[in-house]
C-alpha positions as CSV (number, residue, x, y, z in Angstrom):
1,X,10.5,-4.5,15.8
2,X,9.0,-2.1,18.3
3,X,5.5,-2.3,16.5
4,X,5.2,-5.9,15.9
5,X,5.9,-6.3,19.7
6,X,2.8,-3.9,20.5
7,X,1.0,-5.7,18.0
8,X,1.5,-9.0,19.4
9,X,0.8,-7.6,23.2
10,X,-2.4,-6.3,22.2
11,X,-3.8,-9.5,20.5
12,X,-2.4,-11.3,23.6
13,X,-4.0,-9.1,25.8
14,X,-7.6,-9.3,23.7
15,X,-7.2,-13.1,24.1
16,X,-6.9,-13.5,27.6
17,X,-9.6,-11.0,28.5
18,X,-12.0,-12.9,26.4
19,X,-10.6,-16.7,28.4
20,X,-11.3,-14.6,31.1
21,X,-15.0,-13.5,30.5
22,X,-15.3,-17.1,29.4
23,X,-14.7,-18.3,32.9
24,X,-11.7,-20.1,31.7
25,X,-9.0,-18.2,33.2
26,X,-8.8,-17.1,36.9
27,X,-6.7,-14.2,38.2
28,X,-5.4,-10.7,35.9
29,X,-4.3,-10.8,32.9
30,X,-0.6,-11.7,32.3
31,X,-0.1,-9.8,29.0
32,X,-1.0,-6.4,31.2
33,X,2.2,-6.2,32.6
34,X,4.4,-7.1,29.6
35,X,6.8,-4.5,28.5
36,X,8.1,-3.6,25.6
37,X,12.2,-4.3,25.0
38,X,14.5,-0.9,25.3
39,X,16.7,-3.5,22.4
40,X,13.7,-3.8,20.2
41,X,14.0,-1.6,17.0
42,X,12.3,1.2,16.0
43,X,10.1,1.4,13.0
44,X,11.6,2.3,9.9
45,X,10.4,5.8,9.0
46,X,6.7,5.0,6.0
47,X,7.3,6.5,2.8
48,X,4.2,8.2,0.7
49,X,4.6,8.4,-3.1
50,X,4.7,11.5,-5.4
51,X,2.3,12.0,-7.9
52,X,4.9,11.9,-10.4
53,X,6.7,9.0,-9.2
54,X,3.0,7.0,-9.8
55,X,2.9,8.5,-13.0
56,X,6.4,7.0,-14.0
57,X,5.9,3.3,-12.5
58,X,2.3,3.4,-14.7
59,X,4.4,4.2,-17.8
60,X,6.9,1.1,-16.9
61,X,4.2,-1.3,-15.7
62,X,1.2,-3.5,-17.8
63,X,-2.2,-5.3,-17.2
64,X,-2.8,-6.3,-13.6
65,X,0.5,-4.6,-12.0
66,X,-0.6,-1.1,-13.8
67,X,-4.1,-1.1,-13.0
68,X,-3.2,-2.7,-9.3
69,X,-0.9,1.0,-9.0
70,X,-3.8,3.1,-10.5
71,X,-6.5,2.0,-8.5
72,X,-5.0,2.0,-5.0
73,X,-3.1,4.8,-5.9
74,X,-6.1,7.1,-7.2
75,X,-9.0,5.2,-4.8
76,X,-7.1,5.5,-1.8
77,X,-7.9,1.9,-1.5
78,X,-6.1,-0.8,1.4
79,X,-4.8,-3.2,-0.4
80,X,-7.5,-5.5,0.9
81,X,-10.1,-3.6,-0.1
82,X,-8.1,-3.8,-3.9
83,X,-8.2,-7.4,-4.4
84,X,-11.9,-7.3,-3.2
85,X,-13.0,-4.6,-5.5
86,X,-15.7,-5.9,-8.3
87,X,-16.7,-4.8,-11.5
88,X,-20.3,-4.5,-10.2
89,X,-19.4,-2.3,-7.6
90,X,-18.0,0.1,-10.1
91,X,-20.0,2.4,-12.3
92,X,-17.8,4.7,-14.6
93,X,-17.2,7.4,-12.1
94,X,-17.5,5.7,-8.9
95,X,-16.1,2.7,-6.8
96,X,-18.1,1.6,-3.9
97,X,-16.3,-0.3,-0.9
98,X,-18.3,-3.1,0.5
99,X,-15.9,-5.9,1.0
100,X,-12.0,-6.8,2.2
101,X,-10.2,-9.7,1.5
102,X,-7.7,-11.1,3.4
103,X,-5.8,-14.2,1.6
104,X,-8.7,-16.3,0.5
105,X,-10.9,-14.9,3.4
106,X,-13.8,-12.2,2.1
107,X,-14.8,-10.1,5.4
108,X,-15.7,-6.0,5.6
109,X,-13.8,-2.9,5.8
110,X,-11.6,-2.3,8.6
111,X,-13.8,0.4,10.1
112,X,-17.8,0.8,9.5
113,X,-16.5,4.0,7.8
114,X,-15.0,2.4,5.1
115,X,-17.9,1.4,3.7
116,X,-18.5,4.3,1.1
117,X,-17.9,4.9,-2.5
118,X,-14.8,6.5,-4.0
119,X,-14.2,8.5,-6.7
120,X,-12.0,7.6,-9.9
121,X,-9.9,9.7,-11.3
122,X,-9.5,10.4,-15.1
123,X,-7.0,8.3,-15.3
124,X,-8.5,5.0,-13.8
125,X,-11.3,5.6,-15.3
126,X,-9.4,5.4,-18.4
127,X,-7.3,2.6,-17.7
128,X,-10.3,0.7,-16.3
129,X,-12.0,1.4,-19.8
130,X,-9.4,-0.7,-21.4
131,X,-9.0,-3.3,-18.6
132,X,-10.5,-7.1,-19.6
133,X,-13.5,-8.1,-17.5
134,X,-12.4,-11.7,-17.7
135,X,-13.5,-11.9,-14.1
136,X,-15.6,-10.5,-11.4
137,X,-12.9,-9.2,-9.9
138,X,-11.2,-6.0,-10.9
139,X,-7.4,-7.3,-10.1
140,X,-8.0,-10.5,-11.1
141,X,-5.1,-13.7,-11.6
142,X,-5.7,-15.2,-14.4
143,X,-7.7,-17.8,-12.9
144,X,-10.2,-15.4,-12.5
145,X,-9.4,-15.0,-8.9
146,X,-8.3,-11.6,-6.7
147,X,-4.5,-11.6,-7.5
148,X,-1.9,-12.1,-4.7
149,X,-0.7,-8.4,-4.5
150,X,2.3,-9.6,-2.3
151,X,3.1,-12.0,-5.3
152,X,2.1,-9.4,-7.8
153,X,4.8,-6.8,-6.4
154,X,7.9,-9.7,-6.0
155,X,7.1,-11.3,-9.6
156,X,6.2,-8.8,-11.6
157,X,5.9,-4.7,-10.2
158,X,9.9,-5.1,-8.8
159,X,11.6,-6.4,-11.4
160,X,9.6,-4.3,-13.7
161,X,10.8,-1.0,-12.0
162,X,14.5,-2.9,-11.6
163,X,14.5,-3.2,-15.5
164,X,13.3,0.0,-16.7
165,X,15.6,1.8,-13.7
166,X,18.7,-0.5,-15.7
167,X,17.5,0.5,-19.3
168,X,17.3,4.8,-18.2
169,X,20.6,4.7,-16.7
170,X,22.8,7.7,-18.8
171,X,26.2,8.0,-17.3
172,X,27.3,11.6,-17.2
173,X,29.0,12.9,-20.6
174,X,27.2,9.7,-22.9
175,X,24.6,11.1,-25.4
176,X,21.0,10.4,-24.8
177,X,19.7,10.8,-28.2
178,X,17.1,13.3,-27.5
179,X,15.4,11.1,-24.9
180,X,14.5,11.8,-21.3
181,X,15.2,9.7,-19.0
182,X,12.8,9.2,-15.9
183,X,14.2,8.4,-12.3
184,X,12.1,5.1,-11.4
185,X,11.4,5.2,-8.2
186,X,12.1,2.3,-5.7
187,X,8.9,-0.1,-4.6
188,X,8.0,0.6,-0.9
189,X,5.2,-1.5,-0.9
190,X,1.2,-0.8,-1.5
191,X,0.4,1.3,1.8
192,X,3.0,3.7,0.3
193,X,0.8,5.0,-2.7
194,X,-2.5,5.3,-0.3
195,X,-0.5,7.6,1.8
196,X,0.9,9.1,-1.3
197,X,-2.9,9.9,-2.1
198,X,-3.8,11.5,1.3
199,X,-0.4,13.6,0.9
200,X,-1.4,15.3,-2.3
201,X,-4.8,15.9,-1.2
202,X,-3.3,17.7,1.7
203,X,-1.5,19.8,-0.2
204,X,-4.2,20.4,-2.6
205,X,-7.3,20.7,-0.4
206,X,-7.2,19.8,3.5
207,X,-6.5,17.3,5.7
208,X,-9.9,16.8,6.2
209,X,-10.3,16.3,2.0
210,X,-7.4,13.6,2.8
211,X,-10.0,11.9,5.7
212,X,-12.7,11.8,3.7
213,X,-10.9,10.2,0.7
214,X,-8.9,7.3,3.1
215,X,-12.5,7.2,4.8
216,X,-11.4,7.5,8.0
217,X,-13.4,8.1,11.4
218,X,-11.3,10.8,12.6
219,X,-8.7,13.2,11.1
220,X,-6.2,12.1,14.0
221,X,-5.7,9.1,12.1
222,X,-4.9,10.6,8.2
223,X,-2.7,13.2,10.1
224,X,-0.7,10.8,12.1
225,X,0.1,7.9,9.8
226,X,-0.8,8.7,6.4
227,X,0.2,12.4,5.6
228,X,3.9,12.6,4.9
């Protein structure tokens, strides 16, 4: 894809320019003049869930996978940021940010920004209230380590959503004996319900309520890549 290709041009870049300061590489830096490929493909358009469709995966979802959607749903949290979050940095109302974790590697927040506290919602709050604190850790395996969200979506949050979507199925003209049936919606990954966040409070406040909730540095960022 287009993206990874700037991605990968960029650390390239950054790596040469630092052999280069080192005094281990003479002469300009190759990744400079690399160019992008017309063939390479576009980046599929992000997606930003509705505060309904969060609603209806809580309902379908338990323990880890529910509390996983709540919390970086309602704390605008990266999903780093979620599997660092401890029960020590949260106080009933509020969850401060202080660390990151990428796989088994603790570091800080992307941005010096990012470290801030976050409020929780009613509805965390409540879910948290009946969570286990088996573990330091708020999404916790049960080894007491921060869960593998990539895991935690392919074992448990997709087929969850893939079974309840099977059982609510009514074909048209079969009776539903008084029940209504929820639409569940289709997983598009964790970054999907932080922009879902920064959409609703758009639409409810500002852009710049949006900013301060993603804890961004600048507005540009929320507008451009997170409000749908």
């Amino acid at each position: 894809g287009r993206a990874t290709l700037r991605h990968c041009k960029a650390l390239l870049s950054v790596i040469f320019t630092h052999a280069k300061r080192a005094g281990i590489l003479d002469g300009e830096n190759p990744a400079q003049d690399a160019r992008i490929p017309r063939a390479a493909e576009a980046s599929p358009p992000t997606y930003a869930y509705t505060a309904e469709e969060v609603f209806t995966m809580l309902d379908a979802l338990q323990g880890t996978a529910k509390t996983a959607v709540a919390l970086i749903y309602f704390c605008a949290l990266r999903p780093g940021e979620a599997r660092a979050a401890r029960w020590e940095d949260y106080d009933g109302k509020t969850l401060r940010i202080r660390e990151s974790m990428w796989r088994t590697h603790t570091t800080l927040p992307k941005t010096a920004e990012s470290v801030a506290p976050v409020p929780a919602a009613e509805t965390l709050r409540d879910l948290l209230t009946e969570s286990r604190r088996e573990s330091g850790y708020i999404l916790a395996s049960p080894l007491g380590k921060p869960v593998d969200l990539h895991n935690l979506a392919a074992r448990v949050v997709i087929p969850a959503l893939a079974r309840c979507a099977e059982c609510g199925k009514v074909e048209k003209g079969h009776e539903t004996n008084g029940h209504e049936f929820k639409k569940l919606p289709e997983w598009h990954g964790w970054y999907a319900l932080r922009r879902g966040l920064a959409t609703l409070a758009t639409s409810l406040d500002s852009q710049l309520a949006a900013k301060s909730l993603l804890r961004h540095s600048t507005v540009n960022t929320t507008q451009q890549f997170y409000i749908k």
